[in-house]
C-alpha positions as CSV (number, residue, x, y, z in Angstrom):
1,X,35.5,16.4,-11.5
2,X,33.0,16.0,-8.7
3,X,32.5,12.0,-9.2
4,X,29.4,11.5,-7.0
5,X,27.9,14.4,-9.0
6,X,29.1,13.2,-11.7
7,X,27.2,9.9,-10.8
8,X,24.1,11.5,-9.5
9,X,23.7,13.6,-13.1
10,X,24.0,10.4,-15.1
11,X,21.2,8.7,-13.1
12,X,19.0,11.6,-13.3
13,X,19.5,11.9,-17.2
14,X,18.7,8.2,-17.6
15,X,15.3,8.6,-15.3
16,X,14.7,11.8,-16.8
17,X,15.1,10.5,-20.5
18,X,17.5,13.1,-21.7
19,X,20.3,15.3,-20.8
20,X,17.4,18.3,-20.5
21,X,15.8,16.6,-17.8
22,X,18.4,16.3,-16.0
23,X,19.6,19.4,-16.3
24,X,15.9,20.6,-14.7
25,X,15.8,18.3,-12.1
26,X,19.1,19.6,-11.1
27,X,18.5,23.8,-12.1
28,X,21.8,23.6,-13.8
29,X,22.5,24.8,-17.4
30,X,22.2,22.0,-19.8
31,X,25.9,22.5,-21.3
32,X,27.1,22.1,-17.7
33,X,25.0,18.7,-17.2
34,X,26.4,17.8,-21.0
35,X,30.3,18.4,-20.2
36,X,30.1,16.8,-16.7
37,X,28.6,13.8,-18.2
38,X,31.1,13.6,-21.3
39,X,33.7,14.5,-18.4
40,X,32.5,11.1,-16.6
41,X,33.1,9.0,-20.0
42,X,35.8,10.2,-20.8
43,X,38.0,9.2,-16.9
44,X,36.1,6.1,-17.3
45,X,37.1,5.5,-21.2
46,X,34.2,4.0,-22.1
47,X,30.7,5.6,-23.8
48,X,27.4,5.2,-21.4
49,X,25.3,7.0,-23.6
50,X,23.6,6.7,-27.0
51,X,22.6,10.3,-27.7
52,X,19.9,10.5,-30.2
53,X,17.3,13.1,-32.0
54,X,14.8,10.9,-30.1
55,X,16.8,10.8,-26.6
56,X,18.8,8.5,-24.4
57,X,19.9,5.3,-24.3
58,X,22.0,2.8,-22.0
59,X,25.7,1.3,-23.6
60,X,26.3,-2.3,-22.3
61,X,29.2,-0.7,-19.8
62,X,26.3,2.2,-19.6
63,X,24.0,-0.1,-18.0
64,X,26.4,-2.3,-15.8
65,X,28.1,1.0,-14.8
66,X,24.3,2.7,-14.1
67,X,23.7,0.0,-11.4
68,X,26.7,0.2,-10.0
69,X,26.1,4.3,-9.7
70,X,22.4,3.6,-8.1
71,X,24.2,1.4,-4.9
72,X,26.8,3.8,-4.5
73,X,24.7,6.6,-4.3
74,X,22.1,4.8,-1.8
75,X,25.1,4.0,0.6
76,X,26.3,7.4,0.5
77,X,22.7,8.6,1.2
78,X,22.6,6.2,4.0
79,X,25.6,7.2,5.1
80,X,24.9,10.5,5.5
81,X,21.3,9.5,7.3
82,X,23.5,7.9,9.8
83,X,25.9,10.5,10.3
84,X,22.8,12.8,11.0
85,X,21.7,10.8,14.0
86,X,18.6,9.5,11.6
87,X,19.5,5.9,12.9
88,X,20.6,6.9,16.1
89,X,17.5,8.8,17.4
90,X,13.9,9.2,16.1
91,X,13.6,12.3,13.7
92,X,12.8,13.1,10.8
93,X,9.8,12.4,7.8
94,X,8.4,9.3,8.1
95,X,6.0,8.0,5.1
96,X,3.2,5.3,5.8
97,X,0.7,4.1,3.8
98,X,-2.4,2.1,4.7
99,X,-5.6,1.1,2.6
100,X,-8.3,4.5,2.6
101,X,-10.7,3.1,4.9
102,X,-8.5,1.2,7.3
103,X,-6.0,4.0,7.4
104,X,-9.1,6.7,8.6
105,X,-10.3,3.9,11.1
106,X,-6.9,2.0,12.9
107,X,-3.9,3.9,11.8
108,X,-4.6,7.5,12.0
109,X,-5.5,7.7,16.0
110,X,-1.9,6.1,16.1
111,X,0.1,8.1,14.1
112,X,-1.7,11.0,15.5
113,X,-0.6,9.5,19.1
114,X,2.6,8.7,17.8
115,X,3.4,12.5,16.6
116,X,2.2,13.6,20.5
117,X,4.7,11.0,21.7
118,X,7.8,11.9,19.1
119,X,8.4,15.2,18.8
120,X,11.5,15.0,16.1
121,X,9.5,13.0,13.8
122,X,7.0,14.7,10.8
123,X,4.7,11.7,9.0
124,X,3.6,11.5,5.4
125,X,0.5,9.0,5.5
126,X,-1.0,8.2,2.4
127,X,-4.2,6.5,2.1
128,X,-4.3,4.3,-0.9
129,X,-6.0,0.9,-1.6
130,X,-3.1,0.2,-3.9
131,X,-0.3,-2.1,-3.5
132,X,3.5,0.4,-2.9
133,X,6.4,-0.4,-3.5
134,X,8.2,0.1,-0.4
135,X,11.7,0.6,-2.0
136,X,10.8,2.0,-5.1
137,X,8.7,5.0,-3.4
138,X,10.4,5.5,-0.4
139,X,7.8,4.0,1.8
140,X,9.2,3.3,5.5
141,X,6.1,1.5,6.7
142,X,2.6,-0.1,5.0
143,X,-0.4,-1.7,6.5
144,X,-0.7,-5.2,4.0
145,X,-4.1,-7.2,4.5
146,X,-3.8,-10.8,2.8
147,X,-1.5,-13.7,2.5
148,X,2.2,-12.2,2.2
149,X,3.9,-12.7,-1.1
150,X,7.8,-13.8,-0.6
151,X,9.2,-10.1,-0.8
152,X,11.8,-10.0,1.9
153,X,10.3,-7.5,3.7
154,X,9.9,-7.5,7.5
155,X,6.3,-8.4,8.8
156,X,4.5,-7.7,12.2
157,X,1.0,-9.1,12.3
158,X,-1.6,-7.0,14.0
159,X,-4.7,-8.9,13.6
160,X,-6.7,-10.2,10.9
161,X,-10.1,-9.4,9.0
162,X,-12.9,-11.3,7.2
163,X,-15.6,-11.0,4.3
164,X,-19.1,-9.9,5.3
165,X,-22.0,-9.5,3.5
166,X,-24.2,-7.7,4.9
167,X,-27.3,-5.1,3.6
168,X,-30.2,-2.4,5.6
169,X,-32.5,-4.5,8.0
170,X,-35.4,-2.7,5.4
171,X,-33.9,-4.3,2.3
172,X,-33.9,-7.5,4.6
173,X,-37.3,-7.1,5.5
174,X,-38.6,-6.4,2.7
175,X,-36.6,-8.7,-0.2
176,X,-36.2,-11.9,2.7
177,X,-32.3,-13.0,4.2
178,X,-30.6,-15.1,2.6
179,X,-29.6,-18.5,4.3
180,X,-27.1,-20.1,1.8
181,X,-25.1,-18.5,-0.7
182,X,-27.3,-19.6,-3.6
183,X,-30.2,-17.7,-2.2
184,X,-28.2,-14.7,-3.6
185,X,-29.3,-15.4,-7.1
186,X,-32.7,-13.9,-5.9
187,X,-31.0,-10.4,-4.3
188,X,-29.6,-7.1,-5.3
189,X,-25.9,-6.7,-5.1
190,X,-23.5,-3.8,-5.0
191,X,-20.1,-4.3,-5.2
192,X,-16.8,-3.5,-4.6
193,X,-14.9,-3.7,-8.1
194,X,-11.6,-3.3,-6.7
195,X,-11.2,-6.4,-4.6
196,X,-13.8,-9.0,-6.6
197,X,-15.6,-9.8,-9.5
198,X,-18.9,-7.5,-9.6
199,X,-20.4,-11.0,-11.1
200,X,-19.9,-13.8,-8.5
201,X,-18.7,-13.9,-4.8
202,X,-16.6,-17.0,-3.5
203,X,-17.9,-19.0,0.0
204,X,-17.1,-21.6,2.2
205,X,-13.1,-22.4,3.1
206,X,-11.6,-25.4,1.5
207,X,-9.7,-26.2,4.5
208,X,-12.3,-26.6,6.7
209,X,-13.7,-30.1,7.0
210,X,-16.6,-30.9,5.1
211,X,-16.8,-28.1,3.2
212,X,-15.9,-27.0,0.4
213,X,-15.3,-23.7,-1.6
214,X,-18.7,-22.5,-3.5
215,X,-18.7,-19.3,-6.3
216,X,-22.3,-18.2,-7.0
217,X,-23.5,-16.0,-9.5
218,X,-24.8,-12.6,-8.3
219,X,-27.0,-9.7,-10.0
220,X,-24.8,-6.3,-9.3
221,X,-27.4,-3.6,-9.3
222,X,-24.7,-1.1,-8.6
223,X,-20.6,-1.6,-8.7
224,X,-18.0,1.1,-7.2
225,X,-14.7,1.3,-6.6
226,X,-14.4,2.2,-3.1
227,X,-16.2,-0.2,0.2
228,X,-17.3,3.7,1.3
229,X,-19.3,4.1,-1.6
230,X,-21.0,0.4,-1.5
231,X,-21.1,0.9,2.3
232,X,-23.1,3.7,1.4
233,X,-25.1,2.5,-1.2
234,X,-25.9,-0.6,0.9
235,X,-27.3,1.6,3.9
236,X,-29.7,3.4,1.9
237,X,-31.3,0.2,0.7
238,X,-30.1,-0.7,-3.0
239,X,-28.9,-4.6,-2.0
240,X,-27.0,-6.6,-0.6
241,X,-23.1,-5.9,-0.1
242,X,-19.6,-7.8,0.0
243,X,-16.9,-5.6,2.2
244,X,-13.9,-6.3,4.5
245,X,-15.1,-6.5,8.4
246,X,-13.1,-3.5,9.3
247,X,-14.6,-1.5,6.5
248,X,-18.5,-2.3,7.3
249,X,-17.8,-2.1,11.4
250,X,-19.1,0.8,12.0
251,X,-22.5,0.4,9.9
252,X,-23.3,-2.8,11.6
253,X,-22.6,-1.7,15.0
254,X,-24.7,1.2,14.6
255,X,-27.3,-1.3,13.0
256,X,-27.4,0.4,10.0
257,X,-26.5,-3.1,8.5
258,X,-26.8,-6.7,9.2
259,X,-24.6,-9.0,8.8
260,X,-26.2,-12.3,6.7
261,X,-24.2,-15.6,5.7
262,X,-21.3,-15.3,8.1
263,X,-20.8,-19.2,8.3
264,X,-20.3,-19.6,4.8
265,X,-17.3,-17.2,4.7
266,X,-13.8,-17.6,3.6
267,X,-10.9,-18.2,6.0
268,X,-10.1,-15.2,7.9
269,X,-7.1,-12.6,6.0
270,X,-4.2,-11.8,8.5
271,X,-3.2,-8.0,8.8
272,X,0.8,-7.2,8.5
273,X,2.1,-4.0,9.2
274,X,5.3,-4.3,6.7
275,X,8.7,-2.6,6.5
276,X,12.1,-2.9,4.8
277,X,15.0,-5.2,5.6
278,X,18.0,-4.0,6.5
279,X,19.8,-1.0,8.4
280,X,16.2,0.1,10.2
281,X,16.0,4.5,11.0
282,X,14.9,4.6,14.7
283,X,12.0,6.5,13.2
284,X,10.6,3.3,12.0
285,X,11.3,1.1,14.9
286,X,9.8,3.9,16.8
287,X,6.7,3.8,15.0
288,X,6.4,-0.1,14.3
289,X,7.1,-0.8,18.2
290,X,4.6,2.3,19.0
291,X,1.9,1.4,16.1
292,X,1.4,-2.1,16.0
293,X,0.0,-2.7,19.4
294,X,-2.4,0.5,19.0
295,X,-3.2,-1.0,15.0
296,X,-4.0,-4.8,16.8
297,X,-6.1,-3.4,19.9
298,X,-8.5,-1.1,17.0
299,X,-8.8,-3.7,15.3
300,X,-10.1,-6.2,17.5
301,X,-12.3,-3.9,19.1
302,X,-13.9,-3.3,16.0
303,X,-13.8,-6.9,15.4
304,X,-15.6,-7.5,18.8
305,X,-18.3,-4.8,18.2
């Protein structure tokens, strides 16, 4: 018996949720996936698996033994990496993911530089405004804007971003600017759902002396679920929106929208561009050491526009 197929089997019929699954996931005949594992229980002497009419289901020494097959399986995968020269040269897929709008302005121009520079190296970037799980989808690098929770992963900052709110010089013209956040109780709103309530917007740092934090009441005319979209909406004249700098830069440098209340804004959010501890593939030293300096000079151009 094969035991690091054996292994691999058992962990696949446990993700899967039955011996079936497996059995796809691997293209072998069911029977064969249902004697290897009964194989693996019996050299071990002990029963994994509860097999049921309704599917699978871990033993005590199943579960312990489950774990145990998961680490051994990742060292042999890294094993392998490193015997392919993955760790010892720059090569192969690497898979980055960076919030939709940031990703389009600051860290595509540098993986597209980055693929000119490294020629052995292919790169997945997906643009996604949620939060991944580095480890548990095989990430190798993500942008993270915000305060950094304590998740052992490695951190380089590139930069930082802020609030604005900003709307069309039109809206502002005709509907008056705002000079204090509770002028906002007589404007429009659109807002970004994903990052904020679409009823009230938070102003003024409580750090900085003699001020402190203020949450107003707003009327959301419109609420979407990406800053494009509220950009957008914003432009064209519907009210007054709430975005991240990076995200509104180029509308207000090509004065498509002003920027109102900046002195009342929260502290500033730092920008990370995160990756795993541990053994790091060239690839993605490669990339951080290439990216991040690229990453920090967009972004304070932007900033500076």
């Amino acid at each position: 018996m094969d035991r690091l197929d054996a292994m691999r089997l058992l962990v696949a019929a446990v993700d899967a949720g039955s011996l079936s699954g497996a059995a796809r996931v691997a293209g072998l005949p069911l029977a064969t996936v249902s004697r290897r594992v009964a194989d693996l229980e019996a050299a071990l002497g002990a029963q994994l698996l509860n097999r049921s009419s309704r599917g699978l289901s871990l033993t005590d020494p199943g579960a312990d033994y489950l774990a145990a097959c998961r680490r051994i399986l990742e060292d042999v995968a890294e094993a392998e990496r490193v015997a392919s020269g993955e760790f010892s040269a720059p090569r192969g897929l690497l898979t980055v993911t960076a919030p939709i709008v940031f990703g389009r302005l600051h860290v595509l121009p540098a993986v597209a530089a980055f693929l000119k520079t490294y020629a052995e190296v292919a790169v997945r970037l997906e643009q996604t405004d949620r939060v991944v799980s580095l480890v548990e989808e095989r990430v190798d690098a993500a942008i993270r804007i915000g305060a950094l929770p304590d998740s052992g992963l490695r951190a380089r900052r590139v930069g930082a971003v802020r609030w604005v709110v900003c709307a069309a010089p039109a809206y502002l013209a005709a509907r008056g600017r705002p000079d204090r956040p509770a002028d906002l109780a007589e404007h429009d709103c659109v807002t970004f759902a994903s990052l904020m309530p679409a009823d009230r917007w938070r102003f003024g740092p409580s750090w900085a002396p003699g001020r402190a934090d203020e949450t107003v009441r707003i009327h959301s005319r419109l609420m979407t679920n990406t800053a494009e979209a509220a950009i957008a909406a914003a432009v064209d004249g519907l009210g007054l929106t709430r975005v991240l700098s990076y995200q509104a830069a180029d509308a207000v440098a090509s004065g498509a929208l002003r920027v109102v209340l900046a002195e009342h804004e929260p502290e500033e959010w730092p920008v990370h561009l995160v990756y795993p501890a541990g053994m790091v593939p060239q690839k993605v030293r490669a990339f951080i050491d290439f990216a991040a300096p690229r990453i920090e000079a967009s972004l304070a151009g932007a900033a500076s526009r």
